[in-house]
Every structure is written in structure tokens, then in C-alpha cells.
Short mmCIF file of the C-alpha atoms (twelve columns), coordinates in Angstrom:
data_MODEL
# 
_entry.id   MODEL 
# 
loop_
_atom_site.group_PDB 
_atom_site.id 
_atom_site.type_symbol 
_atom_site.label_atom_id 
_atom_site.label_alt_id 
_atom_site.label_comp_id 
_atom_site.label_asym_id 
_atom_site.label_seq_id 
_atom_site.Cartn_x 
_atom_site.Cartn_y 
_atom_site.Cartn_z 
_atom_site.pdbx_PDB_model_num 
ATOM 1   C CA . UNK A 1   0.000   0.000  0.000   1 
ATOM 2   C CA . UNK A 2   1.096   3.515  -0.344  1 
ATOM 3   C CA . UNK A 3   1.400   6.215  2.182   1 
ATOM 4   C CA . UNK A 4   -1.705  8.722  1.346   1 
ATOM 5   C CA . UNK A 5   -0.077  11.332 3.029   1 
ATOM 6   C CA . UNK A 6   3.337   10.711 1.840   1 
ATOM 7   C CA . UNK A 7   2.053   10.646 -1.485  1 
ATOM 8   C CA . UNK A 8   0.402   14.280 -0.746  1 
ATOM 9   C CA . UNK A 9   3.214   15.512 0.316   1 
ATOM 10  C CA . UNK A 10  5.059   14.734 -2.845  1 
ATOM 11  C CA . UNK A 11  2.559   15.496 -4.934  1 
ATOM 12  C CA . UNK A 12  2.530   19.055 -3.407  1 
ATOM 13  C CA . UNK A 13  6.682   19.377 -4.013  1 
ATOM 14  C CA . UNK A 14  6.112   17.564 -7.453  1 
ATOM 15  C CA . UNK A 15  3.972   21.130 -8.240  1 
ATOM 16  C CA . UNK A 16  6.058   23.561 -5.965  1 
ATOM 17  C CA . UNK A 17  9.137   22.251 -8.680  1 
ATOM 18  C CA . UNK A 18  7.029   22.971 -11.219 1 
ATOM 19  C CA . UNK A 19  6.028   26.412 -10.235 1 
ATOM 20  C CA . UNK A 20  9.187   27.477 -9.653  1 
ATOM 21  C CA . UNK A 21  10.550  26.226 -13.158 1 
ATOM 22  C CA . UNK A 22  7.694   28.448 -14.387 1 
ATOM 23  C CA . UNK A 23  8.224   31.674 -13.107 1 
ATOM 24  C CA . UNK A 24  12.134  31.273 -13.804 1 
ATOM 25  C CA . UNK A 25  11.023  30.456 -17.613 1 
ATOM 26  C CA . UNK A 26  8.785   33.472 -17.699 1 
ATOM 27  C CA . UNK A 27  11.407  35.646 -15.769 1 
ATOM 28  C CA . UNK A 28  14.181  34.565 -18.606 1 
ATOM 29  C CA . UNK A 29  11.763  35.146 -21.097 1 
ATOM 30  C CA . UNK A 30  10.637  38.412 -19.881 1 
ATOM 31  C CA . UNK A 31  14.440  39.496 -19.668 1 
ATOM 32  C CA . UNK A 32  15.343  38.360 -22.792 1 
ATOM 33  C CA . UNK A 33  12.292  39.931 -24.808 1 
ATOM 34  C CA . UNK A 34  13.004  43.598 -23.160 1 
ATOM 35  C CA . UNK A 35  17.406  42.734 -23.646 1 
ATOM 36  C CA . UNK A 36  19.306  44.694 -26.407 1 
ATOM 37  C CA . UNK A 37  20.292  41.364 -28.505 1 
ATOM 38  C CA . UNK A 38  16.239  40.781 -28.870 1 
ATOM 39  C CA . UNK A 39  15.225  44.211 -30.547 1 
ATOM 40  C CA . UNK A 40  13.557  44.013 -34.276 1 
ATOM 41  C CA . UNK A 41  16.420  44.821 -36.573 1 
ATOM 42  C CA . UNK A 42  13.722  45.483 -39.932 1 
ATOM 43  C CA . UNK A 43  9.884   45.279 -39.822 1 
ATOM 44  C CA . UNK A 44  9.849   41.565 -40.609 1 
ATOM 45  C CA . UNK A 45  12.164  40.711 -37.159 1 
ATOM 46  C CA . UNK A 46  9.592   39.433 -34.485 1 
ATOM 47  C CA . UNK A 47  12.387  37.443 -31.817 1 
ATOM 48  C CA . UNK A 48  11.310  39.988 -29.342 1 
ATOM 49  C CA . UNK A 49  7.596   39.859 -29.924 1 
ATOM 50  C CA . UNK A 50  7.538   35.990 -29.854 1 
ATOM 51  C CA . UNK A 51  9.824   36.204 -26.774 1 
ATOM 52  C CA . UNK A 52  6.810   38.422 -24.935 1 
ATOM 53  C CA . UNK A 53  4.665   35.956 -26.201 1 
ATOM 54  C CA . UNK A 54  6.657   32.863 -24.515 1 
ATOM 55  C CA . UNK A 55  6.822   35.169 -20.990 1 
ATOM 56  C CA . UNK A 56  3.192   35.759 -20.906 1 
ATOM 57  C CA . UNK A 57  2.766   31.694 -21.241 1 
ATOM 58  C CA . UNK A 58  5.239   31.204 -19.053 1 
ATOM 59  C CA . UNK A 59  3.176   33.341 -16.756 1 
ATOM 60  C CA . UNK A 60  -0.116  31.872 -17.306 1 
ATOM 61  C CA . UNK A 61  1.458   28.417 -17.103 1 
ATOM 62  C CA . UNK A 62  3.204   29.827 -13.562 1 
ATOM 63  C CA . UNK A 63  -0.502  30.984 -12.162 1 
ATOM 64  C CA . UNK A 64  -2.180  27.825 -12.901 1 
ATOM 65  C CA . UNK A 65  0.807   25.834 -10.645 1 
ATOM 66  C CA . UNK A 66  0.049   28.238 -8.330  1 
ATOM 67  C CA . UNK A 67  -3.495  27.540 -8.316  1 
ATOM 68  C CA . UNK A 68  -2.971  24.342 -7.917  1 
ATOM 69  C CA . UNK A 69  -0.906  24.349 -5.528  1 
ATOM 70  C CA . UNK A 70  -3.334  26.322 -3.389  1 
ATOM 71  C CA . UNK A 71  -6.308  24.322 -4.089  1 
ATOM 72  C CA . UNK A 72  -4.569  21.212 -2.995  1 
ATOM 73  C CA . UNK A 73  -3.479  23.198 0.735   1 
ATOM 74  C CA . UNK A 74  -6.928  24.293 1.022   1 
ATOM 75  C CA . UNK A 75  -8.140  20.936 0.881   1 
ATOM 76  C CA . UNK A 76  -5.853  18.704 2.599   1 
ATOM 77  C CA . UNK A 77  -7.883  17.941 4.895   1 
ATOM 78  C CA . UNK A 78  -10.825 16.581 2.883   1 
ATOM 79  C CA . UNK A 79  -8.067  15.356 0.195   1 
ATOM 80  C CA . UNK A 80  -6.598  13.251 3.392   1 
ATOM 81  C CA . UNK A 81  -9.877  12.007 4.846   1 
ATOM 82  C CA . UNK A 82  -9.648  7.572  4.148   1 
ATOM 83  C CA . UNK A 83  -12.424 6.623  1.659   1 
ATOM 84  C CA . UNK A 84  -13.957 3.495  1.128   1 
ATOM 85  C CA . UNK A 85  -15.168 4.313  -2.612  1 
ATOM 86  C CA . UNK A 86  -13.432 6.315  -5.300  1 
ATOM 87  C CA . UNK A 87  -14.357 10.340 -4.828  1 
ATOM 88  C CA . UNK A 88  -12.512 13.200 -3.827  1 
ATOM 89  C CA . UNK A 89  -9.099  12.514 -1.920  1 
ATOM 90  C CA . UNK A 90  -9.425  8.547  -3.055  1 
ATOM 91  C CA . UNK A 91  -6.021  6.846  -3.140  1 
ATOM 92  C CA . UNK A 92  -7.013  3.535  -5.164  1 
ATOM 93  C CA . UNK A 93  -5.600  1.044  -7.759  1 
ATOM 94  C CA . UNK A 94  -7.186  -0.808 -10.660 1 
ATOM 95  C CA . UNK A 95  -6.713  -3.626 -12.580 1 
ATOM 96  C CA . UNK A 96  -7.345  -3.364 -16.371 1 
ATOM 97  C CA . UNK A 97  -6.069  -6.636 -17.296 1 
ATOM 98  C CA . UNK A 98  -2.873  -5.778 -18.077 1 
ATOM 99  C CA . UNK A 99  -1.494  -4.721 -14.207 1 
ATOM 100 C CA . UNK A 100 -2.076  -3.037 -11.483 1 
ATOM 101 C CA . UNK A 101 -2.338  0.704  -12.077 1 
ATOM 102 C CA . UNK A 102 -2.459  3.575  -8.828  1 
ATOM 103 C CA . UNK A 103 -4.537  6.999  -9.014  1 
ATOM 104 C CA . UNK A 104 -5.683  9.744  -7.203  1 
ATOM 105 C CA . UNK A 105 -8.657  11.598 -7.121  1 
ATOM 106 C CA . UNK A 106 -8.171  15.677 -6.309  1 
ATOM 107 C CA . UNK A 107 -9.515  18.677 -7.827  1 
ATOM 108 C CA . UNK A 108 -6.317  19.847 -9.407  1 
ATOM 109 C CA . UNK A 109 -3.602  18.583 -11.033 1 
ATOM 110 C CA . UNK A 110 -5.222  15.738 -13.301 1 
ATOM 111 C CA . UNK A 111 -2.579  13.990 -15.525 1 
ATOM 112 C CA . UNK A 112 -0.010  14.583 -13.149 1 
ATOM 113 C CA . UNK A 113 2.261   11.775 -12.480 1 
ATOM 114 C CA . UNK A 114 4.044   10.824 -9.146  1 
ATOM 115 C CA . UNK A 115 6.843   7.598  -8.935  1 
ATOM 116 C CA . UNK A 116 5.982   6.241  -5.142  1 
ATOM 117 C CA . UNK A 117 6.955   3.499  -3.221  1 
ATOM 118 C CA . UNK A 118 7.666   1.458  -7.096  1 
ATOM 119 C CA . UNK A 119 4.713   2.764  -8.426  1 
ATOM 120 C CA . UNK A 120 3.419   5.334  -10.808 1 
ATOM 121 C CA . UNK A 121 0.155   7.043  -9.302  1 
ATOM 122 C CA . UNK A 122 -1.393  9.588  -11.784 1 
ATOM 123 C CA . UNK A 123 -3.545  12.555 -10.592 1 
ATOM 124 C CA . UNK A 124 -7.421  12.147 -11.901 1 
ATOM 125 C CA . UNK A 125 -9.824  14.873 -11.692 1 
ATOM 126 C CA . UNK A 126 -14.079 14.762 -12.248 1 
ATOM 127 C CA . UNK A 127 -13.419 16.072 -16.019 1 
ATOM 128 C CA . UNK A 128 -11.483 12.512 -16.524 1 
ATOM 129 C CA . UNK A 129 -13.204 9.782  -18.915 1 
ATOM 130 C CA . UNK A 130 -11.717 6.983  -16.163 1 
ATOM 131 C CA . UNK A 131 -13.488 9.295  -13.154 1 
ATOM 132 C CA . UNK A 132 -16.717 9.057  -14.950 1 
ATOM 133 C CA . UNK A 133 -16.383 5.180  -14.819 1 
ATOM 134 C CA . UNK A 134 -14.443 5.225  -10.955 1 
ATOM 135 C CA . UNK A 135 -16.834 7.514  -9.264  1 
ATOM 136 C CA . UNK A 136 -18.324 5.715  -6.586  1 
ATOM 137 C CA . UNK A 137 -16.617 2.029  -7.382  1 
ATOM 138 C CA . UNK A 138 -15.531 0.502  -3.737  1 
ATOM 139 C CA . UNK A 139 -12.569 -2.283 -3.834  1 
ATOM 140 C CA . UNK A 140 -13.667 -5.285 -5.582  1 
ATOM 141 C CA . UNK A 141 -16.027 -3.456 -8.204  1 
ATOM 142 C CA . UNK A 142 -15.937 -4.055 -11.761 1 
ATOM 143 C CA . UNK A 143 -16.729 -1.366 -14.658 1 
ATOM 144 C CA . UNK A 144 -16.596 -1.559 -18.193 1 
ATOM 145 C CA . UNK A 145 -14.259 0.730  -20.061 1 
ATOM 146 C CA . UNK A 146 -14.875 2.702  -23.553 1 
ATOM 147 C CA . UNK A 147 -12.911 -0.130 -25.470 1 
ATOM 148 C CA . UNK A 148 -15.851 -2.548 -23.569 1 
ATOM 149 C CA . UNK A 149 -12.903 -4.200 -21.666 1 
ATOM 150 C CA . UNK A 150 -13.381 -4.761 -18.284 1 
ATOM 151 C CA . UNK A 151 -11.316 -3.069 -15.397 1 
ATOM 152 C CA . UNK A 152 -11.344 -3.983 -11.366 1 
ATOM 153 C CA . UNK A 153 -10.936 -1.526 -8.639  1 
ATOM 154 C CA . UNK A 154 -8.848  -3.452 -5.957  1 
ATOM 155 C CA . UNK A 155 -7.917  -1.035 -3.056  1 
ATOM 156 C CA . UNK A 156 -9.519  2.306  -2.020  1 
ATOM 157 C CA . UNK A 157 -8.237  4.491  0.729   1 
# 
């Protein structure tokens, strides 16, 4: 079994990294697009337009880590909570035939992946096809996926 709250906790560092490699991106992109080298040298030069452009992604990309991030705090609590059926905060792992596979259930953060204890859990969120099918499964339920193969949930905490 895995740790739920160790697994929290690196999920939470997993997105602090990438926050941090975000705002350094849009910092280095912001500096470069307002540097000397990156001004237009004729009308048809754009380096330091599409260098604002990348800073202002970089940016957005930066808040959305950030949101994260702060959605996850907020609901530690809830997110930490043991379940006995896939929903929010769910720590659970499925067998589609071809393994065993770990996810969790949060808010935030879906598609996220996090190596633990030799395993790979990936983040799920409500807007996930596989959440549709999960929500609600205890351990031991069975549910039909999209391809019509059929998929076990074997622990939930």
C-alpha cells in the first residue's frame, strides 16, 4: 500500500518544482524579450515579440501551478480524509487486465504523475473519462471501459 499522506506531500513538491521552473522560464523570457540582442532589426524581425509571447505563457502556465498548488493546501484535509469508494481525496488502484495501475482523485492537477513506493500514481480529476467510470466504485467493483474491456478496482483508501 502507499502512504496517502506521503504521497500528498510529494505530490505538493512535485507542483512547488514545477512552479518554480515556471516563473524562472517566464522571468528569462521576460528578460530576454526587453534585452538589447532581442530588438527588431527590420519590420519583418519578431524574436522579441515571440519572446513576450513565450513570458506571458510562461506566466499563465506559472498561475495555474500556483493555483494548484493552493487548491490542494486548502483541501488537505478533505483530500486526506480515508475513503472506502473512489471520490474526492481517493487513493485507489485498478486492474485493467494488463497490471495493477495507482490513481488519485483531487480537484487539481489531473494527468499529473508521481513515482511512489515502485509505483506510478497519476492525478485524476471529475473532467477525466476513467473518473466518470471510478466515481463511486468501492474495492472489488468491476466497470466496463470505452474499449468494452473490463477493469477492477482493488484497493480504495
Amino acid at each position: 500500500m502507499i502512504d496517502k499522506s506521503h504521497f500528498f506531500q510529494r505530490l505538493l513538491a512535485t507542483l512547488r518544482d514545477e512552479l518554480l521552473h515556471a516563473v524562472n522560464a517566464s522571468k528569462d523570457a521576460a528578460e530576454y524579450a526587453t534585452n538589447e540582442e532581442s530588438r527588431a532589426e527590420s519590420q519583418w524581425d519578431t524574436q522579441g515579440l515571440e519572446a513576450s509571447y513565450l513570458a506571458a505563457g510562461q506566466a499563465t502556465q506559472a498561475r495555474q501551478w500556483a493555483e494548484a498548488v493552493e487548491e490542494l493546501q486548502s483541501e488537505r484535509e478533505d483530500l486526506l480524509k480515508p475513503n472506502e469508494e473512489v471520490s474526492l481525496g481517493a487513493l485507489f488502484s485498478c486492474d485493467f487486465g494488463e497490471g495493477v495501475e495507482w490513481f488519485f482523485f483531487a480537484g487539481t492537477a489531473g494527468g499529473q504523475t508521481i513515482s511512489m513506493d515502485g509505483h506510478e500514481v497519476t492525478v485524476i480529476t471529475a473532467q477525466s473519462p476513467l473518473a466518470g467510470r471510478l466515481l463511486g466504485r468501492k474495492a472489488g467493483d468491476s466497470f466496463k471501459l470505452p474499449n468494452t474491456s473490463l477493469g477492477q478496482v482493488l484497493t480504495v483508501e
